[in-house]
N, C-alpha and C positions, 0 to 999 in steps of 0.2 A: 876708520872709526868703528868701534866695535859694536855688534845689537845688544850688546849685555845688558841694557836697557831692558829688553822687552822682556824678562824674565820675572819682572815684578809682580806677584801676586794683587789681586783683585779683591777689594774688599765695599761691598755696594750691596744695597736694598733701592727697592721701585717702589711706587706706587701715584695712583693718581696724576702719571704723567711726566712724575721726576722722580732720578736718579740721587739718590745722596751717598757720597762714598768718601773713603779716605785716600789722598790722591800722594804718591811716592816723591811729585815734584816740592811739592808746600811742606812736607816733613823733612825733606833734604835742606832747603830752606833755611828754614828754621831751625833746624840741628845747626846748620853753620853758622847762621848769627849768634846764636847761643855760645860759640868757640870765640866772638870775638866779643861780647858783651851787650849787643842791643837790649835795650831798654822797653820793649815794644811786647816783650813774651807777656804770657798769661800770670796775671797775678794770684792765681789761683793754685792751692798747696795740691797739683798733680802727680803722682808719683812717677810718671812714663819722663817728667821733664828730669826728675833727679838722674832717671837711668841712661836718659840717653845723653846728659852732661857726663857722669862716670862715662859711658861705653865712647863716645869721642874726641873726650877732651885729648887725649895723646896724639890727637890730629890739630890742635890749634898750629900747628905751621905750616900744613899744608898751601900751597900757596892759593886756595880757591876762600881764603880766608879774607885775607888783606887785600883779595882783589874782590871781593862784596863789599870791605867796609870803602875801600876809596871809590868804588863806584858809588857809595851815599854818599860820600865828600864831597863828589865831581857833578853832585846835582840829582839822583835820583829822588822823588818825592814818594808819596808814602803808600801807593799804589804802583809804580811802575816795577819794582820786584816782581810784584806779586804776576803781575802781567805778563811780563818776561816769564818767568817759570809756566805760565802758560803756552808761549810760543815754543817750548821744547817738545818736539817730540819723544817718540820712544827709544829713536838712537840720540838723545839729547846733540839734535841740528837743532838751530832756529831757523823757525819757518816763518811765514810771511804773519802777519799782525799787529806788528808794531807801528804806530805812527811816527810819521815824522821826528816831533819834539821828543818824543820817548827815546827811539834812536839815538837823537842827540843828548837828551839828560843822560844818556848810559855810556857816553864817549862813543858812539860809532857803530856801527854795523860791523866794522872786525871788531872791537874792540869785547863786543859783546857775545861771538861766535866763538871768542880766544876761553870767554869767561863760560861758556855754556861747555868749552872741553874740559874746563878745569871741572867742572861739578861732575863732571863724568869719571875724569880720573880718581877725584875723590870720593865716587862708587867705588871702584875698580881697588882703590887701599884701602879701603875702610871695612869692605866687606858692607855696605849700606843693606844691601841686595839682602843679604841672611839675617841682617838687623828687622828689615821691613815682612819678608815673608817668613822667618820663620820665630825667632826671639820676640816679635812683638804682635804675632799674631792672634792668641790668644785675646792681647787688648783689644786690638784694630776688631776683630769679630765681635768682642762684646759691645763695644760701643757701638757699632754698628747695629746688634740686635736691642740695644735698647733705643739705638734714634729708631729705629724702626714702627718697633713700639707704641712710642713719643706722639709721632707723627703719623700713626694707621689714618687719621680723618682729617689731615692735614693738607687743603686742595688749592696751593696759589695760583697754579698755571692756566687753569680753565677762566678763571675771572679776568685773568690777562688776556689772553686767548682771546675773550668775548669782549672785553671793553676795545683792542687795540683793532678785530677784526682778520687778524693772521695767525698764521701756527708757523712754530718753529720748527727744526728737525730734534732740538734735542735739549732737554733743561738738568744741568746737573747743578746740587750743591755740594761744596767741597767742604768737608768739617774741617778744619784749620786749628788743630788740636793743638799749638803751642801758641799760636798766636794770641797776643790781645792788644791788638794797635789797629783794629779796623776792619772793614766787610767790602768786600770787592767786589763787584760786576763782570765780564765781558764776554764778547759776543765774539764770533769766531764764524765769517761769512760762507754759505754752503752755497748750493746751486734752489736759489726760489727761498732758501730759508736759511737758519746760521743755528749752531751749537750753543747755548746761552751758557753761563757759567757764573755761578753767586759761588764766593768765598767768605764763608760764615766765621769769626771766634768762636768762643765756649765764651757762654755768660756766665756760665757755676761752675762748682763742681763736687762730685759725693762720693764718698768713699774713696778717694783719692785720682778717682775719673772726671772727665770733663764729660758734658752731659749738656745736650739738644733738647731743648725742649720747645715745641712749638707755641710761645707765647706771643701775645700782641707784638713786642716788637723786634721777634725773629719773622713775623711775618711780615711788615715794615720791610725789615734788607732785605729778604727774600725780594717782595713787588718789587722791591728800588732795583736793584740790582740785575733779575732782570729786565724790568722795565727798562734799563739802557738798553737792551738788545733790539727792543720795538721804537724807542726813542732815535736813538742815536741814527740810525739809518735815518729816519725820516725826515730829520736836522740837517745833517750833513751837508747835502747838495743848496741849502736855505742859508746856513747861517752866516753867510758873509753879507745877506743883505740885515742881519740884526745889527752889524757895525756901527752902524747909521746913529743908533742911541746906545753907543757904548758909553757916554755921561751918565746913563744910570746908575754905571758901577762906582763911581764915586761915593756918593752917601754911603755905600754898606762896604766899601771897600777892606775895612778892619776887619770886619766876618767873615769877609770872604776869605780872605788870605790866612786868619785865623784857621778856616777849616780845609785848607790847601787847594782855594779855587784863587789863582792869580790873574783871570782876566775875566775879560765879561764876556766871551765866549763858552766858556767852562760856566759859570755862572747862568746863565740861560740854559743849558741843558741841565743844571743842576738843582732850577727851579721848576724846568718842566715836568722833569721825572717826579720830585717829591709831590706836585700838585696833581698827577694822578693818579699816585698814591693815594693823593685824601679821595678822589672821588670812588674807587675801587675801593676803598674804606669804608665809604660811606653808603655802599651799594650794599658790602660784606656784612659789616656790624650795624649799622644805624646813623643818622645823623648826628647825634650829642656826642658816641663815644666817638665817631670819627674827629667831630672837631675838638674833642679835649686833647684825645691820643696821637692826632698824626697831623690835623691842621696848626692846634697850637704851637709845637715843639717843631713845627718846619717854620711858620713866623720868627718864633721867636729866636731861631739861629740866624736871623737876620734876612730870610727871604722873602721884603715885603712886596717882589712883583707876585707873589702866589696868588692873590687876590684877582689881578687882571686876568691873568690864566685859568684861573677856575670861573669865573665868570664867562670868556670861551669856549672852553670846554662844554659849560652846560650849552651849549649851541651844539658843539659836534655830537654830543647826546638826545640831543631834541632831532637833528637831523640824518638818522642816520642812513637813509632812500638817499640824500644825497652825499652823504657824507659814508661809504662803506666801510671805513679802516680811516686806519688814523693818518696814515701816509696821505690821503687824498686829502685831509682839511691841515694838515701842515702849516701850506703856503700861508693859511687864512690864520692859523693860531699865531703865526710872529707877528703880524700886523697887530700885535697887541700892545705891543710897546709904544707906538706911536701915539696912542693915546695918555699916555702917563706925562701929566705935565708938573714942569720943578714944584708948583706951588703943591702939589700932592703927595710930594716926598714926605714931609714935617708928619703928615698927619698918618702916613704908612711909617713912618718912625716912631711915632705916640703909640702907635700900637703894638708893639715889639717891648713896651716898658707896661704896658696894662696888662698882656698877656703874661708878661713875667712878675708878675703880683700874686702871692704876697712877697715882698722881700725880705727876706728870715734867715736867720742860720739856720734854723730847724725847725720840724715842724712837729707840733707836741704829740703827747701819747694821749689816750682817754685817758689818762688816770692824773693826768698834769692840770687838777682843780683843785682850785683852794674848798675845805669842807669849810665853811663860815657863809655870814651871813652876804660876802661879795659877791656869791655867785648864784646864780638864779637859774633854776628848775624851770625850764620850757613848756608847755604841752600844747600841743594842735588840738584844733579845734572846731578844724574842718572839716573832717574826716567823712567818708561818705558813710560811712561803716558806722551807725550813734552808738550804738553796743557794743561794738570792738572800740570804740574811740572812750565808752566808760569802766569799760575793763580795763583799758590800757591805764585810762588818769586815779584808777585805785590803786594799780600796782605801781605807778611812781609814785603817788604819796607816801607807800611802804616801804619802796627803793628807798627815798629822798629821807625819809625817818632816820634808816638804818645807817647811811653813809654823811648824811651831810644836814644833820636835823635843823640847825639854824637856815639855810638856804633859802629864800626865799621861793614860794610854786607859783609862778604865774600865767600867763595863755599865749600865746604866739603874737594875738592883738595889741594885748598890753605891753609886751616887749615889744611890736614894731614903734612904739609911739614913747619907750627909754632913748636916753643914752644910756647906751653899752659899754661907755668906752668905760676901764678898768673893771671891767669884769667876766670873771671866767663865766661859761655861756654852756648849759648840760641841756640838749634839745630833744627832742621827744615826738616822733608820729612820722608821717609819710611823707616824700616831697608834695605832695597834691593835699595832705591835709593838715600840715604847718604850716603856716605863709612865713614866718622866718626862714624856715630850711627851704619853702618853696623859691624867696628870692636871691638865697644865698650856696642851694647846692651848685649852682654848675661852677663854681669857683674850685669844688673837689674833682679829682680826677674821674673817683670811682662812678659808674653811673647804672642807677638801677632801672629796668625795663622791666614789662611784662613776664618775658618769658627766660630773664633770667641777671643777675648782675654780674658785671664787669670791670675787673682791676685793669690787669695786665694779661687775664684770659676770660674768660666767657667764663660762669658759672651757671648754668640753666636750670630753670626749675622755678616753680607757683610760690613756694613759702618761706623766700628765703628772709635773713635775717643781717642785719650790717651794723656794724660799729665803728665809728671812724671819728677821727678828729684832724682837727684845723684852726691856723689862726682865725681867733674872733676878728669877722670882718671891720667893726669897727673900733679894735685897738689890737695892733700885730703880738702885741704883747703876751696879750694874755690866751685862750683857749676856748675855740666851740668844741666840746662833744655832742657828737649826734648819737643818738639810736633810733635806726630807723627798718625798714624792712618794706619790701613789696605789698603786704598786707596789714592794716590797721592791727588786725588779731594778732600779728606775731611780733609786736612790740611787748612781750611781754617775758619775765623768764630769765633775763637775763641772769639776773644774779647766782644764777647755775654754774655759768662758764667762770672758771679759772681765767681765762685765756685771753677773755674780749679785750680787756684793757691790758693787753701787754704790745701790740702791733699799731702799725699806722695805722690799717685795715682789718678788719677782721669779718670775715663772709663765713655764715652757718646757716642751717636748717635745726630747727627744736634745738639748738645752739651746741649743736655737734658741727663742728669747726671743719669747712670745708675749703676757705684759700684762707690766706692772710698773707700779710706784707707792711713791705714799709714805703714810705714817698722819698723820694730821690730827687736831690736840682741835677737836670741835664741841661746844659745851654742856656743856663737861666730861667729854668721852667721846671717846677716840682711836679712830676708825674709821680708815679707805679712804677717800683723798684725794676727796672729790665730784666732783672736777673732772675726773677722769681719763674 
């Protein structure tokens, strides 16, 4: 076997603990399924994809072709690729980290040894080697110096670190620059500690590059995916005694297998990782955005044991003199299932259909109200601020004039005590000083704090300023606009922006526009566009 392997050029940035780089194995990959048609590449108009269909399609016969796609015939699921390309080393041998089922979904231990020479030989005639370090280095560096960039203040691993109680030897993320079929995990066992390894997508892309951006939920895969590496060990030698209540897999069994967990062993580790995701969430960002952002969208893909789990957890967090790391309260976290009785199912299934409210095809723009006398002008009235809260109610009488002079202006009191239903709904003041937006924000993703609001990234800062819209709670139909802001005083002005009414969201300061975006259904749950 030859080392030609190891001739690969190196393309990686550090910081804060982790490695991000572009790895020869996952590009090789990917160039090959591309030769037979997978369906799984990035949807995104990249230009390195056009080049590197031109530069290898004259190899779709090579035989390392038809033996990827029959090995997806023969049973591979949608991670175990990915896994295997890990298990090669630099003379492409596979080494030791396959499981068992893995093994067997790939045909075999030769069968897969046969297939890791084929990738080698089709280095060896493709010239990949000159593809990767010198034709597309220029790409590989720049991407590289803009994830860099991206992510200068970007710190999973410490929070990990600190919640599970251990240190790894080594955390890399793999940009997976053709990819767009999924984000992978694994851990690769060292002596006292293991190699962690997150395999990311491109969520965009600009200028015809794929492009990393550390938003809410690249840091989501990021915890998840490592978090198997602290997970996964601490299960392991446990989860044969979770067997006991494999009947819980029944009720969500469609979801599961929907999102390729076919048993309830998989399933349990696939509950425990995302539920400590939400507590490291909720450590990171806050209580509210953790439960709009990371608790809601893990329910509502069907994981209602998250609940029992995270009510555990807050034990191993209360305890931690006896509890040092997360290995030691293991044994104690599966005992959690034993508590979950049938009659508790119904009702952790009603909440997987309230979490995923509203049910819409879409959700409106600010600018999606009727100007007539249907829709009614909001104003708070609570406001701690009496002078910022009477500035603000001159300038929407002025608003309200110019856009929609029939509208009716009335107070936040007097609309709790309408019916709303068939009318669009223009709202006005702070969540703390409208008691309509105050009983109806947390239904929107976005969530405003003190020191700063939050889409799908953190926006910090004292004066900021939001524009967002949402079905009117009580008729899906029609439409609440909010305008609202951290501060009473900075409800005002709008009508400057161009802008505010063109996006689901729109975040500014003196309405100089500083995120926007749109709401997206993932899994039945309209969050914050990922991609932003």
């Amino acid at each position: 076997m030859s080392s030609y392997a190891q001739k690969f050029s190196t393309y990686k940035t550090e910081f804060q603990g982790a490695e991000y780089r572009v790895d020869p194995r996952i590009e090789l990959f990917n160039i090959v399924c591309m030769l037979f048609g997978h369906n799984g590449m990035t949807q995104h108009n990249i230009t390195y994809k056009q080049q590197a269909l031109d530069r290898f399609s004259p190899y779709k016969k090579h035989p390392v072709v038809d033996s990827v796609l029959n090995t997806f015939r023969k049973g591979w699921t949608i991670d175990d690729p990915v896994f295997f390309m890990l298990c090669l080393d630099k003379k492409f041998k596979l080494r030791e980290g396959l499981s068992h089922e893995q093994l067997s979904r790939g045909g075999g231990a030769g069968r897969l040894q046969e297939l890791a020479r084929l990738f080698q030989d089709f280095v060896l005639k493709t010239g990949f080697d000159d593809w990767f370090n010198n034709t597309q280095r220029p790409f590989y560096q720049q991407v590289i110096a803009e994830t860099a960039y991206n992510f200068r203040s970007f710190g999973p691993v410490r929070p990990l670190e600190a919640y599970f109680g251990e240190r790894h030897r080594s955390y890399t993320v793999i940009l997976n620059l053709l990819s767009g079929y999924g984000n992978f995990g694994r851990a690769f066992a060292g002596r006292g500690s293991s190699d962690l390894y997150a395999v990311v997508e491109t969520t965009s892309a600009s200028a015809g590059r794929p492009v990393f951006t550390p938003s809410i939920s690249v840091f989501n895969l990021i915890v998840h995916e490592f978090g198997h590496g602290f997970v996964n060990p601490a299960l392991d030698p446990l989860i044969a005694g979770a067997d006991a209540y494999s009947w819980l897999y029944e009720p969500i069994a469609g979801d599961m297998k929907r999102a390729g967990y076919q048993s309830w062993r998989s399933t349990v580790y696939e509950t425990v990782v995302p539920a400590i995701v939400c507590r490291i969430a909720r450590i990171t960002f806050g209580e509210e955005f953790a439960r709009k952002n990371f608790y809601n969208p893990t329910v509502a893909r069907g994981f209602i044991y998250a609940d029992v789990i995270i009510n555990k957890l807050r034990e191993y967090e209360a305890c931690r003199k006896q509890y040092p790391d997360f290995r030691s309260f293991a044994p104690e976290l599966l005992t959690v299932f034993a508590s979950v009785k049938k009659e508790d199912i119904d009702f952790m299934l009603k909440k997987i259909d309230s979490i995923r409210k509203p049910v819409v095809d879409r959700i409106p723009k600010p600018y999606d109200f009727a100007r007539n006398n249907s829709t009614f002008f909001i104003l708070g009235t609570h406001e701690p601020d009496k002078q910022a809260e009477s500035a603000m109610h001159a300038w929407v009488k002025k608003y309200r004039d110019v856009i929609s002079g029939d509208s009716p202006l009335i107070t936040d009191d007097e609309a709790l005590k309408l019916d709303l239903r068939g009318r669009d709904l223009v709202v006005f003041g702070t969540p703390a000083g409208n008691f309509l937006l105050k009983r109806y924000m947390s239904q929107v993703p976005v969530v405003i704090e003190q020191d700063g609001i939050s889409a799908n990234q953190k926006i910090a800062g004292q004066n900021l300023q939001l524009v967002t819209s949402w079905p009117n709670p009580a008729d899906s139909k029609k439409t609440m606009v909010i305008y609202t802001a951290q501060q009473t005083a900075d409800i005002v002005n709008f009508h400057y922006s161009p802008n505010k009414d063109q996006y689901g969201y729109w975040i500014a300061q003196n309405t100089i526009t500083l995120d926007r975006g749109e709401y997206v259904n993932h899994c039945g749950i309209w969050t914050c566009d990922p991609s932003r």
